[in-house]
LODO-296132 format. One record per residue (C-alpha): x negated, y negated, z negated; residue in three letters. Coordinates in nm, 3 decimals. Layout:
<kolbas>
{{X Y Z} 'ALA'}
...
</kolbas>
This chain:
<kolbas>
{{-4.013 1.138 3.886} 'UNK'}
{{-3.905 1.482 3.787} 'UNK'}
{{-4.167 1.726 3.595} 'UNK'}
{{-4.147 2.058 3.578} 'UNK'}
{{-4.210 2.303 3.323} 'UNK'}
{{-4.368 2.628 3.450} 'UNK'}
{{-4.450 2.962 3.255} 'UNK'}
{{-4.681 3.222 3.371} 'UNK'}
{{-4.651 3.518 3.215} 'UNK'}
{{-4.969 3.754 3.185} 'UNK'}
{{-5.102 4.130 3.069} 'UNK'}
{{-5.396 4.249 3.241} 'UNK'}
{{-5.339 4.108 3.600} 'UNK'}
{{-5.634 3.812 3.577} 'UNK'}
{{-5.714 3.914 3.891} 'UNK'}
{{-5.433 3.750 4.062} 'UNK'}
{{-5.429 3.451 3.820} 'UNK'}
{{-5.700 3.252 4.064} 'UNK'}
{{-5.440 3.230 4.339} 'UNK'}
{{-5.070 3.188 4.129} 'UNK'}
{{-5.345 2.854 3.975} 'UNK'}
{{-5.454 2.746 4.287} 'UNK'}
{{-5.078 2.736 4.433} 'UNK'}
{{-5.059 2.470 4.170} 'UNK'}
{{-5.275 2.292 4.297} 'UNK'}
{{-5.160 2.214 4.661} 'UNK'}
{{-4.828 2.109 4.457} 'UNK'}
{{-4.790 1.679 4.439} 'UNK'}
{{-4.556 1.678 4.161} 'UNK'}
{{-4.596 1.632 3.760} 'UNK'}
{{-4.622 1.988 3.575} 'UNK'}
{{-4.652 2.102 3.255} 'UNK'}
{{-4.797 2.489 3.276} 'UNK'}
{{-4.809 2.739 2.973} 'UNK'}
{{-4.996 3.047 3.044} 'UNK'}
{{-4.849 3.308 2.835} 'UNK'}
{{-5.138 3.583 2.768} 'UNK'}
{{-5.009 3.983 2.610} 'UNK'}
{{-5.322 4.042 2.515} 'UNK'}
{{-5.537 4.096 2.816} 'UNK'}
{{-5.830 4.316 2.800} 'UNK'}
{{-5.971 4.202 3.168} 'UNK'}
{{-6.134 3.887 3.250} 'UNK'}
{{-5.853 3.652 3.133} 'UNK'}
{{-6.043 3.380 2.925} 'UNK'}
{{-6.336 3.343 3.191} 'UNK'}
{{-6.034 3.299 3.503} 'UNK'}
{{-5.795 3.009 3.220} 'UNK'}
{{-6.179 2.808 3.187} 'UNK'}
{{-6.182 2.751 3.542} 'UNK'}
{{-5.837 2.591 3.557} 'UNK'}
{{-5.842 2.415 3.204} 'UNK'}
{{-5.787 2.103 3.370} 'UNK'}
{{-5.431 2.194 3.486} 'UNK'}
{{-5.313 2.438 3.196} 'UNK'}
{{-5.091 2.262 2.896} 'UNK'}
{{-5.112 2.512 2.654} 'UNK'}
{{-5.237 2.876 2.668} 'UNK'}
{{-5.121 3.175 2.402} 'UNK'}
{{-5.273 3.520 2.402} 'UNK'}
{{-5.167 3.809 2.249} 'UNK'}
{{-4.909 4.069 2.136} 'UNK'}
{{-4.580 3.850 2.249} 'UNK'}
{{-4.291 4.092 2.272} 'UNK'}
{{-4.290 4.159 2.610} 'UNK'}
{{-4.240 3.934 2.976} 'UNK'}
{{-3.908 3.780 2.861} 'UNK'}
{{-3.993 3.731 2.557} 'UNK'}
{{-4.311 3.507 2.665} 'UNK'}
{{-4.129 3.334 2.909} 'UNK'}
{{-3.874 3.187 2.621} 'UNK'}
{{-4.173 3.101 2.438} 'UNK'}
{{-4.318 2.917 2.708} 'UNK'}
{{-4.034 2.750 2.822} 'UNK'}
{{-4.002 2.570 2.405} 'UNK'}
{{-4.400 2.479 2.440} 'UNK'}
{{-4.367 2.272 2.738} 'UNK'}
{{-4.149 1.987 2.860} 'UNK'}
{{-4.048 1.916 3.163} 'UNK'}
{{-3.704 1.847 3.405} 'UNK'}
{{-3.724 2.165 3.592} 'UNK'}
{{-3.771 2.512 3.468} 'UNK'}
{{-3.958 2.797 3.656} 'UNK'}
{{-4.155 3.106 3.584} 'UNK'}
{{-4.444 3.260 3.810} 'UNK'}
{{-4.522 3.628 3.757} 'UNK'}
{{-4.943 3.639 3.715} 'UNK'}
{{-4.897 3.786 4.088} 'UNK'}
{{-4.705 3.554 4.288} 'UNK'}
{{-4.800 3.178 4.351} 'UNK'}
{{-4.616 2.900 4.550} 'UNK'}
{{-4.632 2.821 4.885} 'UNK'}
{{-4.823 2.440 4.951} 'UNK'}
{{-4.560 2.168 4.876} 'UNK'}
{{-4.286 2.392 4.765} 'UNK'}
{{-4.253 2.208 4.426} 'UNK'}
{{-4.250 1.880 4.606} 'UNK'}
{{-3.968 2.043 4.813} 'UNK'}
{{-3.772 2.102 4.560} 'UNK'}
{{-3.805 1.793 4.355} 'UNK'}
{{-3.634 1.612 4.647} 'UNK'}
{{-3.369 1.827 4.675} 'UNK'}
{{-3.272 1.800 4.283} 'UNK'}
{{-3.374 1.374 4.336} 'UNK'}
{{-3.117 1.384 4.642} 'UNK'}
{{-2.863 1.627 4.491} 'UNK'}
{{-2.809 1.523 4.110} 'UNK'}
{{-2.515 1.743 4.107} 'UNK'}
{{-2.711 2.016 4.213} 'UNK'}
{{-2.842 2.246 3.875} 'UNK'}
{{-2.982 2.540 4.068} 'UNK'}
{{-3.192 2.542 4.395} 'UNK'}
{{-3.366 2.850 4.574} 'UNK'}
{{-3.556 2.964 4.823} 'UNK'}
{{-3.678 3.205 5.047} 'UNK'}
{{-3.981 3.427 4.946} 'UNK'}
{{-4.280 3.642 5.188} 'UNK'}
{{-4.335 3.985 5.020} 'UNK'}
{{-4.739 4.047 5.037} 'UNK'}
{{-4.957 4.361 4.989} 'UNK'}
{{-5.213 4.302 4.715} 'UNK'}
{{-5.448 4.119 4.955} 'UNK'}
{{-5.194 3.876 5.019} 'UNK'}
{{-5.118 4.063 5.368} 'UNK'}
{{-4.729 3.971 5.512} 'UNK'}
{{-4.539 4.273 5.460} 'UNK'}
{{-4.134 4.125 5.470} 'UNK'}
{{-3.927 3.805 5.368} 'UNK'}
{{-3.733 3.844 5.064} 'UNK'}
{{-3.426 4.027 5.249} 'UNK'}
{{-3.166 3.971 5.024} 'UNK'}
{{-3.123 3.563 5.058} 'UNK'}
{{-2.804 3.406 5.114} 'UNK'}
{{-2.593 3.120 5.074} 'UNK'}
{{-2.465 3.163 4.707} 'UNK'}
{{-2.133 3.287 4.668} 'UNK'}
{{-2.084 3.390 4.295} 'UNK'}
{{-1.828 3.687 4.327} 'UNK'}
{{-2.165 3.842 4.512} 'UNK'}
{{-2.401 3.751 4.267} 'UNK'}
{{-2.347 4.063 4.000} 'UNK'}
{{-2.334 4.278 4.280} 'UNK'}
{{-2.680 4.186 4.470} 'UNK'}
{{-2.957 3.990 4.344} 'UNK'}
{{-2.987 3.788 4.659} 'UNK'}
{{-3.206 3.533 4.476} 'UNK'}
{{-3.625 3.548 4.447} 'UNK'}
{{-3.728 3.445 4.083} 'UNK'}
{{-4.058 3.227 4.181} 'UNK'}
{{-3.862 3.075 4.455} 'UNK'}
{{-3.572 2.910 4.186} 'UNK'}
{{-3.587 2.607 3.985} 'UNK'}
{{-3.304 2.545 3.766} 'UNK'}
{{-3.288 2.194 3.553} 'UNK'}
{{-3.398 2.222 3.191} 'UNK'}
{{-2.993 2.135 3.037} 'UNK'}
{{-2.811 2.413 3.248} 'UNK'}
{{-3.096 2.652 3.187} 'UNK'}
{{-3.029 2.577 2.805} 'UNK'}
{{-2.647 2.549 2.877} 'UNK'}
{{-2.652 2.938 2.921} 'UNK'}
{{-2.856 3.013 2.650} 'UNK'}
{{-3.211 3.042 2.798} 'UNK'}
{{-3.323 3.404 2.911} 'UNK'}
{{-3.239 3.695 2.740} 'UNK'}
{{-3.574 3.825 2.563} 'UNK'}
{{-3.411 4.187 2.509} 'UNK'}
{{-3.422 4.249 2.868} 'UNK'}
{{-3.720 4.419 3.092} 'UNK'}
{{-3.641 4.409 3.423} 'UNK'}
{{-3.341 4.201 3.474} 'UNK'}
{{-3.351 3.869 3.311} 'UNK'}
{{-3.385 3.675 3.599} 'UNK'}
{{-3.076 3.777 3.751} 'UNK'}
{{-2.895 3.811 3.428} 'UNK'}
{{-3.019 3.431 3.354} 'UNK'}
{{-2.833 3.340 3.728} 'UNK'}
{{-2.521 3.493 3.655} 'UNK'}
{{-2.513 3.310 3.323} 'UNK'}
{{-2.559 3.010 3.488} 'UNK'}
{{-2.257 3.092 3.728} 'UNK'}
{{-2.044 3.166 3.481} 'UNK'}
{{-2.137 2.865 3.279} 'UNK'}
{{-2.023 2.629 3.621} 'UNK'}
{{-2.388 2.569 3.722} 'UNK'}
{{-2.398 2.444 4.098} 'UNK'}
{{-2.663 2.651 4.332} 'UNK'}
{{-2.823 2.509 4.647} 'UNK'}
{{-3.005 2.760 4.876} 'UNK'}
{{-3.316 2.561 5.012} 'UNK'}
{{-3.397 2.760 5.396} 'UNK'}
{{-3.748 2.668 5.327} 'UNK'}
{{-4.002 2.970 5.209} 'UNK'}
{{-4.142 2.896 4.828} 'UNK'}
{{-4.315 3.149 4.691} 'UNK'}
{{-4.517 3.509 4.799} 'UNK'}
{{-4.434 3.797 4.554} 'UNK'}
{{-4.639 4.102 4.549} 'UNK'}
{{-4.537 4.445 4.588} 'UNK'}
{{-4.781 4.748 4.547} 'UNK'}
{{-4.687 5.028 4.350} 'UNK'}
{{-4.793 4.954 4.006} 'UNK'}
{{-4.520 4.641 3.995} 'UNK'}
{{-4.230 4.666 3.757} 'UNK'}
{{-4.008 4.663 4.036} 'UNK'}
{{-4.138 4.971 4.193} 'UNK'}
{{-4.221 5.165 3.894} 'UNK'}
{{-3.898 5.355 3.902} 'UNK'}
{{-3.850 5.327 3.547} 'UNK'}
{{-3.463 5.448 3.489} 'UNK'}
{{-3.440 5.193 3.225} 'UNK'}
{{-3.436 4.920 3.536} 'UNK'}
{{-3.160 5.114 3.681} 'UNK'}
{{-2.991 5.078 3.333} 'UNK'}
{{-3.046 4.709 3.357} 'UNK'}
{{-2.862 4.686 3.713} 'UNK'}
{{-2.558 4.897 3.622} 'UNK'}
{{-2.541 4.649 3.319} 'UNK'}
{{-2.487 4.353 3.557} 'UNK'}
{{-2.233 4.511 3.758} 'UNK'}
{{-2.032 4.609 3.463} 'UNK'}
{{-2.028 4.286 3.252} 'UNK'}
{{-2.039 4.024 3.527} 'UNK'}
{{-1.936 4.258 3.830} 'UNK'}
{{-1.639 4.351 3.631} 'UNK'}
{{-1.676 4.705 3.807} 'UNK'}
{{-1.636 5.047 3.585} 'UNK'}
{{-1.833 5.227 3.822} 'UNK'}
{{-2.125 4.955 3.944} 'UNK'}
{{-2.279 5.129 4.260} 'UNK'}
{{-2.540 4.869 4.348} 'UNK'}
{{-2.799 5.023 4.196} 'UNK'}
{{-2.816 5.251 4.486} 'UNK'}
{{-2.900 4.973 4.701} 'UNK'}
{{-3.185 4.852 4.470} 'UNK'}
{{-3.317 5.241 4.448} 'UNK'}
{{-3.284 5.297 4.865} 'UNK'}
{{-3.508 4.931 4.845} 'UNK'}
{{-3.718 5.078 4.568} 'UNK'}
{{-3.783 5.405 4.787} 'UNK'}
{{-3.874 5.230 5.124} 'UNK'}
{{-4.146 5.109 4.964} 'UNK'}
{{-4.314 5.428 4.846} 'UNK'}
{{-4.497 5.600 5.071} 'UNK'}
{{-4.534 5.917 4.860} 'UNK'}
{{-4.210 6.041 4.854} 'UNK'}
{{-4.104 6.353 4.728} 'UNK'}
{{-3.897 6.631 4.932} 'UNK'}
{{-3.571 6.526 4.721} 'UNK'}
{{-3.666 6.130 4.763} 'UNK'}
{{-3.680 6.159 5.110} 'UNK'}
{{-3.362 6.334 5.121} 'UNK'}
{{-3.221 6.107 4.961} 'UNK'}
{{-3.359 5.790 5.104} 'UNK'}
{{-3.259 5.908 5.449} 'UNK'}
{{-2.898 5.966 5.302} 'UNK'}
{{-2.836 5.604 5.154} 'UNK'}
{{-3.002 5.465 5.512} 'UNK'}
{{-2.742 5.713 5.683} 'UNK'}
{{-2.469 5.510 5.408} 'UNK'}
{{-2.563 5.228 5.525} 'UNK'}
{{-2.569 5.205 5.843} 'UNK'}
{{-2.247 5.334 5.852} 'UNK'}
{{-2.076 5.046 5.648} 'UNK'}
{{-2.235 4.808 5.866} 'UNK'}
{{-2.060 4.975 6.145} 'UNK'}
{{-1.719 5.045 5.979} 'UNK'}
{{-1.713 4.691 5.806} 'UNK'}
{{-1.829 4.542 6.157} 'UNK'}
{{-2.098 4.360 6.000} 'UNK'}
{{-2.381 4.162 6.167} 'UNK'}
{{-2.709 4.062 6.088} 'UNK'}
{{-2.856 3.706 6.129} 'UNK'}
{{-3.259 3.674 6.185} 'UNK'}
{{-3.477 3.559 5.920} 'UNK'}
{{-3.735 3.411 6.055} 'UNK'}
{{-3.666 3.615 6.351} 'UNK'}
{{-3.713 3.944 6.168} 'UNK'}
{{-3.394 4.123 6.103} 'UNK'}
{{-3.352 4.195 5.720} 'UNK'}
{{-3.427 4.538 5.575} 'UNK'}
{{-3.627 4.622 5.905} 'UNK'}
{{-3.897 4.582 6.134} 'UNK'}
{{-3.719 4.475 6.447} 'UNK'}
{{-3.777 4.145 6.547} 'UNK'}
{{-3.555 3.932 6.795} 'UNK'}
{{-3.703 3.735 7.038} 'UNK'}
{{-4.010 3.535 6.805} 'UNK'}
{{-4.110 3.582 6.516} 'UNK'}
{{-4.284 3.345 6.204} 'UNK'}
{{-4.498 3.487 5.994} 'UNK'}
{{-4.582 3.205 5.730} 'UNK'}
{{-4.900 3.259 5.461} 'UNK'}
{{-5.060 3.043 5.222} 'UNK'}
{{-5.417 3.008 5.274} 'UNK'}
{{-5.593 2.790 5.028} 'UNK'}
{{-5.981 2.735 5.058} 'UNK'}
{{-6.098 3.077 4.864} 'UNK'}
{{-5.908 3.267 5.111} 'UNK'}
{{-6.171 3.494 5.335} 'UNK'}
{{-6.112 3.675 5.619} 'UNK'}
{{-6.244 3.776 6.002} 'UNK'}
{{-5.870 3.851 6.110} 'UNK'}
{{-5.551 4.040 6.052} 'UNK'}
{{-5.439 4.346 6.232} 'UNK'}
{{-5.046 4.386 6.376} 'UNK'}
{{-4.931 4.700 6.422} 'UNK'}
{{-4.662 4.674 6.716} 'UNK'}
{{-4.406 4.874 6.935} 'UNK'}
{{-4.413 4.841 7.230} 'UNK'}
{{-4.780 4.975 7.238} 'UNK'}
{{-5.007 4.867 7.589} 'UNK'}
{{-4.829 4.557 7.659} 'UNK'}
{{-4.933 4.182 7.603} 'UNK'}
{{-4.843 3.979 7.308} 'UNK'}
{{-4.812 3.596 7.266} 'UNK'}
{{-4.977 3.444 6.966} 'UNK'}
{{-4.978 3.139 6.852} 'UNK'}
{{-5.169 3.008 6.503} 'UNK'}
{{-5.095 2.654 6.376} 'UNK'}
{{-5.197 2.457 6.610} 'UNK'}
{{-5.571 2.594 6.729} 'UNK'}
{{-5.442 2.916 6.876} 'UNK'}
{{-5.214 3.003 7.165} 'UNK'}
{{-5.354 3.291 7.330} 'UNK'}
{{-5.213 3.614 7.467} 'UNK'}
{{-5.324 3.983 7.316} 'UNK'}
{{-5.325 4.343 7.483} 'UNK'}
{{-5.221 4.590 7.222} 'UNK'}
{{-5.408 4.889 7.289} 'UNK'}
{{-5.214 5.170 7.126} 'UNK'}
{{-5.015 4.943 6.953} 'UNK'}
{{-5.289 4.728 6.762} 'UNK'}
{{-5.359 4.387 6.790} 'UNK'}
{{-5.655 4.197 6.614} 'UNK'}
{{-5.629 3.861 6.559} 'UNK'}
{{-5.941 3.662 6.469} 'UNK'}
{{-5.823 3.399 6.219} 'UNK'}
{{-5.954 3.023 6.362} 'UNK'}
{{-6.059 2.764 6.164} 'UNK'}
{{-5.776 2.546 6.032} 'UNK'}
{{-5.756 2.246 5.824} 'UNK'}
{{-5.425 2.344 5.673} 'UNK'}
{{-5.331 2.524 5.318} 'UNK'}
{{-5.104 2.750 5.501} 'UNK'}
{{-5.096 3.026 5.869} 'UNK'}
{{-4.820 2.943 6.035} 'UNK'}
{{-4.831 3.263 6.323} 'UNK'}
{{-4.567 3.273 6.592} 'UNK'}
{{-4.539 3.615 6.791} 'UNK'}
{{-4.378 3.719 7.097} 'UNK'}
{{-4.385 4.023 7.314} 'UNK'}
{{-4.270 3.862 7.695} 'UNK'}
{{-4.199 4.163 7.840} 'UNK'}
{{-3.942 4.255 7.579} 'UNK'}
{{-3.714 4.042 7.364} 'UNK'}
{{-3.652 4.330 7.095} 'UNK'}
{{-3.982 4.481 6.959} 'UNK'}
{{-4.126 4.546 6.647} 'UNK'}
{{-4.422 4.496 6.356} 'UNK'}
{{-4.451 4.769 6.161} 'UNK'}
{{-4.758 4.691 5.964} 'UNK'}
{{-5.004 4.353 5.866} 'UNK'}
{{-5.338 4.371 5.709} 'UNK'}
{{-5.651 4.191 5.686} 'UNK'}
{{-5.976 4.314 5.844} 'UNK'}
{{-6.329 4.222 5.682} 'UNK'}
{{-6.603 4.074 5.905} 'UNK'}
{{-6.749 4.476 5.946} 'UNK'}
{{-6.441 4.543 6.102} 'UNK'}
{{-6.483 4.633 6.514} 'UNK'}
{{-6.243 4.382 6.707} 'UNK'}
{{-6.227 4.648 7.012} 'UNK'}
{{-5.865 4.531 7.094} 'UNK'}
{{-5.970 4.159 7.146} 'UNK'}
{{-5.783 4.214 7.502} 'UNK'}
{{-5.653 3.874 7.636} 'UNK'}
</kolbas>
């Protein structure tokens, strides 16, 4: 049976750590797990003692930053099957056992993916990974359409193209798949969801350090081949629709690059496939949609809130398989009370009857203070 070999890197988010360890826990498969500590000043030795029993090796301390510790990590352990999970994210139940098949099936295969959910800190659905796609490497050094804690890639090729690159910041995950490409590695997109990733302001991805920008024009130059690499405006317009703060001059220039793109679409005559039933890079939904969560045993809450256009019409929705009710959103809100289930995971199908294009503009948990006034069915 394969094992695989997982690093999680760490500096100061312990507060996450209980869910990225309990992800590993709804996982069947053998694991070896390094938790790779900065230097934490929070509560990182009192969350490790509580998971001792599924932690090979733990380091803490000044370690040369996120790629560095990952390296590190990756020469501690053994396993098959390399992987990394930022101290934020965590798998979905079973994805590890998904993937093993896949690599048992497909020895041919070196790389498999994933899709990914992007949460709010809460865990709260906010998107799917957008970007995903079938892999087609002249693409690959122009968009990152791969999620890091949703890809596996077998120990040889990983060491075939020289391991991660420790100098970089931002980037090493996509500079490590482009490597791979260019060393003959074979990718298999898996249309199963993996991991959640968190997104909140205080990521490295939305920090809006230029240095990450650096990073991305890097790409496009030495695998791209380009002289002038461009798609860092893509990752910036990405970057932006995610702040809510936005300066006069960001908004200006948000709305621009939207304006850009929605005009290649049209010129280029390109379409859009559902995800899930959510169209990427939007809130428009066609027909149903699937909203998928992990929910292990510490998870708490009354209900989640959808915020929904059409406003004052009825909604259909259906939870696992102990809900199936319809909702009236008053003024576009909708609470949902969140049933009892035996499952690790929500599995929530919605759908507006009375129009086949609508859309969710916002998901969030409510506590058990919260009124449930618009408990309309």
């Amino acid at each position: 049976m394969l094992q695989f070999a997982i690093v999680i890197p760490n500096l100061n988010q312990s507060r996450f750590l209980p869910d990225a360890f309990e992800s590993l826990r709804h996982q069947s498969v053998p694991f070896d797990l390094a938790v790779m500590d900065g230097g934490s000043t929070d509560q990182f030795d009192q969350v490790i003692q509580k998971y001792n029993d599924i932690i090979s090796c733990v380091r803490s301390g000044p370690d040369g930053g996120q790629a560095r510790a990952i390296a590190d990590g990756n020469e501690m352990i053994t396993g098959d099957i390399i992987s990394w999970l930022n101290a934020d994210d965590y798998y979905f139940p079973g994805a590890l056992d998904k993937v093993a098949s896949v690599f048992e099936k497909h020895p041919e295969i070196d790389v498999i993916y994933g899709d990914a959910i992007h949460v709010k800190p809460d865990g709260a659905f906010i998107s799917y990974f957008p970007a995903i796609g079938e892999f087609n490497p002249k693409l690959l050094p122009l968009s990152c359409f791969i999620c890091q804690p949703a890809c596996f890639v077998r120990r040889f090729a990983y060491n075939a193209a020289g391991g991660i690159n420790p100098a970089l910041k931002y980037t090493m995950d996509w500079d490590l798949w482009c490597r791979l490409a260019a060393t003959g590695a074979r990718f298999k997109y898996l249309h199963d969801v993996l991991a959640a990733v968190r997104y909140y302001p205080e990521t490295k991805t939305l920090s809006g350090d230029k240095q990450r920008y650096h990073e991305i024009w890097r790409i496009g130059k030495r695998y791209g081949k380009r002289v002038l690499p461009i798609s860092w405006l893509g990752f910036y317009r990405f970057d932006l629709s995610f702040k809510k703060d936005k300066s006069a001059g960001e908004r200006l220039i948000f709305n621009a690059l939207e304006w850009m793109r929605k005009v290649k679409k049209r010129v280029f005559k390109q379409t859009q496939n559902t995800l899930y039933g959510f169209y990427p890079w939007q809130s428009e939904i066609d027909g149903q949609c699937l909203i998928q969560l992990p929910w292990y045993s510490d998870r708490k809450s009354a209900s989640f809130v959808l915020q929904v256009t059409p406003e004052d019409v009825h909604y259909q929705i259906k939870i696992n398989s102990v809900l199936n009710k319809s909702y009236y959103a008053v003024n576009g809100r909708l609470q949902i009370p969140v049933p009892k289930i035996s499952e690790p995971y929500l599995e929530i199908r919605i759908k507006c009857p009375e129009k086949n294009k609508w859309e969710l503009t916002d998901f969030s948990f409510a506590d058990a203070n919260s009124p449930d006034d618009n408990l309309n069915y």
